[in-house]
DORO-655154 format. One record per residue (C-alpha): x, y, z. Coordinates in steps of 0.5 Angstrom, whole numbers, plus 500, padded with zeros to 3 digits. Each point is the difference from the previous one (the first is absolute). Last residue first. Example, Ala and Ser with C-alpha at 12.3 -4.5 7.8 and 13.67 -1.06 7.14 Angstrom:
527498514498493502
This chain:
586498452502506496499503507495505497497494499500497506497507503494500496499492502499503507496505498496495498501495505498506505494501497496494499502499507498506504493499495499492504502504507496506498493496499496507497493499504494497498493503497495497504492501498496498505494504497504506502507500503505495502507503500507498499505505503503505496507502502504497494495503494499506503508500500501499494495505497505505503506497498497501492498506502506503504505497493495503495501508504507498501501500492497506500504504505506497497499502493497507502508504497497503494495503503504504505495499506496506502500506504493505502500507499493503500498505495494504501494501493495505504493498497499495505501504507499496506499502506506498506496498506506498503497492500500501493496494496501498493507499501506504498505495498506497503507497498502493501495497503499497493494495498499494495493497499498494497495496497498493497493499500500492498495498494505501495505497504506503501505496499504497507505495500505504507503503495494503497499503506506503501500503493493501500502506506504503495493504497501504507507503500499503493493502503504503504505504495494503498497502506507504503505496503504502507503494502496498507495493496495497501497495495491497502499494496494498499499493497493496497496492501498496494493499501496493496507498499504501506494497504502494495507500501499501508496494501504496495507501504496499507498493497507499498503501507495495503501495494507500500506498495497505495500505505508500499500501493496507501505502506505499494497503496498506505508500502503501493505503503504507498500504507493497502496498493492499501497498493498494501496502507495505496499508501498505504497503507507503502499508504506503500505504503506503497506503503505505495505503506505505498508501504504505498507502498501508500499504493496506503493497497501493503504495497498492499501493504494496499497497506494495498494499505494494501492499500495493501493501501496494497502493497497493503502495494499499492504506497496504505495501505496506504496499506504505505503504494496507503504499506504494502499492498508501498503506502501505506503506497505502506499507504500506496493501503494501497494500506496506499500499493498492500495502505497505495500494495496495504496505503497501492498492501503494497494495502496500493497492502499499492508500499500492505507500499505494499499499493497507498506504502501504495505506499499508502503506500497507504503507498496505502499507497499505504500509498498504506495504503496496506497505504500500506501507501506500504502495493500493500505495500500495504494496501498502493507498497498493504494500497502501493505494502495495504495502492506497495501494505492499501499500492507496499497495504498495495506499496504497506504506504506504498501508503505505498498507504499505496504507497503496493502504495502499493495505498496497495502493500499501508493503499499494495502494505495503507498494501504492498496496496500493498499497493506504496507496499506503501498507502505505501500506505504506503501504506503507503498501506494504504503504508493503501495494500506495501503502506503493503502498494499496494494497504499493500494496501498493500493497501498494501496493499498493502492499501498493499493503504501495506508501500500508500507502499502508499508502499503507501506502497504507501505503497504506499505503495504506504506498499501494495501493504493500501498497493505494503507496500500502507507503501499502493502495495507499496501494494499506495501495494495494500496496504506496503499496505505499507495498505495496497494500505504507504500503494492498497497502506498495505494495502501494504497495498493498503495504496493501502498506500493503499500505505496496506504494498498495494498493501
C-alpha cells in the first residue's frame, strides 16, 4: 500500500553526484554549493505539496520569484517554445518587452487559474496605494504540466492560497525535489519523475575587466518521454531497463502500463533557467532555446502533443518594475535611457552550454530523487531503480576509460 504521501520506495533515494560520483555530463563540471536554482543570488523558491489519499489526489504547486522585490525591482527575461501543447502565462508581455515583474509559478494543467489569481491576490495584499486602489500593471506568469495519471485533475485542489503561500514562503534554501511541488505527481521516461534542479559556475570578467564567477542554474518540471530513449551520461540506460523487463512480468506490467498511458497523453516539460550574467531579453531567449540541449541528452524529443516551454531570466541587472513603492509617476510620453551592462555577444558559449548541462542534471535528479507513488484509480508509477542504473552507467564510463587507454 502507498504512504500517506503516495510513496512507497525503499531504495535510498539521492542526486545523481552522489549515486555515480565522478560522472560526467558535460563541459562545465563545477556546481554552486547546492547545485540548484538558488544558487543564483537573490533566486528564491518554495515548494509545496498536497496529497489526499481518498480523493486520489497528489499534486503541488511550486514558486520562484526572481528576486525577493519582484514587483518593482523587473528582470530581463526570455523565452523558447519547443513544443507548444502547454501554457505558461504572461509569454506574450514577456516576448514583447522582455520583462519579467511576476512571480514563476508551476503547477498541473489545472490549477494555472488558482495560481494566476493567488499571484494577483498577493500583489493586491500588498500593494495597494494609500487609497487602496490597486493601479499598476501585473501580468503573472504560471506554468504547467499534467499529471492526470497520479492526480485526480477534477478535484480542482490548487487554490489561490497556495500560490500567495508559495510567495510568502520562498526561501534560498535548497529545492527539494522529486515528488516535490508542482512536480508531485509527475513522470518521466518510464518512471516517477518531477522536481529536479542543478547549477553551472562559469568562470568570465566583470565590467572592469576583473575575473568573476557566473552561475546558470536550472529547475524543471519533468513530465515527459519514454523509457527506450532514457540516456545518463551516454548510456543507453532506457533500453537496457526495457530489455530487463522483458525478464520479469511484474516489471514488465509496469512498463506496458506507463507506455499505454504515455499513449493515450504524453505527458510535457517546464524548465525555469536562471542566471546573475548580466544578459539583455534576446540573449535570453538564446539561454532559453539551450534547455532542448539537456534535454535532448537525457532522450527526449518534443512530442507533438507535450508543452515544452522555457523560460530564461538574468538577475544581473534590474529594470523598472510596473509598481514604484516611492510613488515615482510614470511618464510614458517621456523616452528615458537607462543604462544596463551586457555580456559581450560574441563570447555567451560557456553560458550556453552550461544552461543545457544545468538542464540535463537537472532532469536527472527529478528522476533520482523521486520515489514510487501509488495514486488515482490505484494507478503506480515506479521509481528509477538507482543500483541497477549506477551499474549501466558506470561499466559505460568504464568502457569509455579502456578505450581512452588504448586498451
Amino acid at each position: 500500500m502507498a504512504s500517506t504521501t503516495g510513496a512507497e520506495t525503499s531504495e535510498k533515494r539521492v542526486r545523481l553526484r552522489e549515486l555515480i560520483p565522478g560522472i560526467k555530463l558535460g563541459k562545465w563540471e563545477r556546481t554552486g554549493p547546492k547545485n540548484g536554482i538558488t544558487d543564483v543570488p537573490g533566486v528564491l523558491v518554495h515548494t509545496e505539496s498536497i496529497h489526499d489519499k481518498e480523493k486520489g489526489v497528489n499534486t503541488g504547486v511550486t514558486t520562484i520569484l526572481p528576486r525577493k522585490e519582484w514587483i518593482e525591482k523587473a528582470c530581463y527575461a526570455g523565452m523558447f517554445r519547443y513544443n507548444g501543447a502547454g501554457e505558461l502565462t504572461g509569454s506574450h508581455w514577456i516576448d514583447d518587452t522582455g520583462l519579467l515583474s511576476s512571480p514563476i509559478v508551476i503547477t498541473n494543467s489545472f490549477g494555472v487559474g488558482a495560481c494566476h489569481t493567488g499571484i494577483y491576490r498577493y500583489g493586491a495584499q500588498h500593494y495597494r496605494d494609500k487609497n487602496g486602489d490597486v493601479d499598476w500593471f501585473l501580468m503573472p506568469v504560471v506554468g504547467e504540466t499534467y499529471d492526470g495519471m497520479l492526480n485526480d485533475l477534477s478535484q480542482f485542489v490548487v487554490t489561490p492560497e497556495h500560490a500567495v503561500r508559495g510567495i510568502e514562503r520562498a526561501s534560498a534554501d535548497p529545492v527539494p525535489e522529486g515528488n516535490t511541488g508542482g512536480g508531485t505527481a509527475m513522470t518521466c521516461h518510464g518512471f516517477k519523475a518531477g522536481t529536479g534542479t542543478s547549477s553551472r559556475l562559469v568562470a568570465g570578467l566583470d565590467a572592469d575587466g576583473k575575473p568573476i564567477d557566473y552561475t546558470v542554474a536550472a529547475l524543471v518540471q519533468a513530465n515527459y518521454g519514454r523509457l527506450y530513449s532514457l540516456t545518463i551520461a551516454g548510456a543507453p540506460v532506457g533500453r537496457i531497463l526495457w530489455a530487463d523487463a522483458e525478464h520479469d512480468a511484474v516489471a514488465r506490467g509496469a512498463r506496458d502500463a506507463y507506455e499505454q498511458a504515455k499513449k493515450v497523453k504524453d505527458g510535457s516539460i517546464i524548465v525555469v533557467i536562471a542566471t546573475d550574467a548580466p544578459l539583455n531579453p534576446v540573449q535570453l531567449q538564446r539561454l532559453a532555446r539551450r534547455a532542448t540541449r539537456g534535454i535532448s541528452r537525457v532522450g527526449g524529443y518534443g512530442n507533438t502533443n507535450s508543452g515544452d516551454v522555457f523560460i530564461a531570466f538574468s538577475t544581473g541587472t534590474v529594470a523598472p518594475g510596473q509598481f514604484d513603492a516611492a510613488g515615482l509617476e510614470f511618464l510614458p510620453d517621456k523616452a528615458e535611457i537607462l543604462r544596463h551592462e551586457a555580456v559581450d555577444e560574441r563570447k555567451m558559449d560557456s553560458l550556453l552550454e552550461s544552461a543545457g548541462e544545468a538542464t540535463e542534471e537537472a532532469i536527472l535528479n527529478a528522476l533520482c530523487m523521486a520515489e514510487t507513488m501509488t495514486g488515482f484509480r490505484g494507478r503506480t508509477v515506479e521509481a528509477m531503480p538507482l543500483g541497477r542504473v549506477k551499474d549501466i552507467v558506470q561499466r559505460h564510463i568504464d568502457l569509455e576509460k579502456a578505450l581512452v587507454a588504448g586498451k
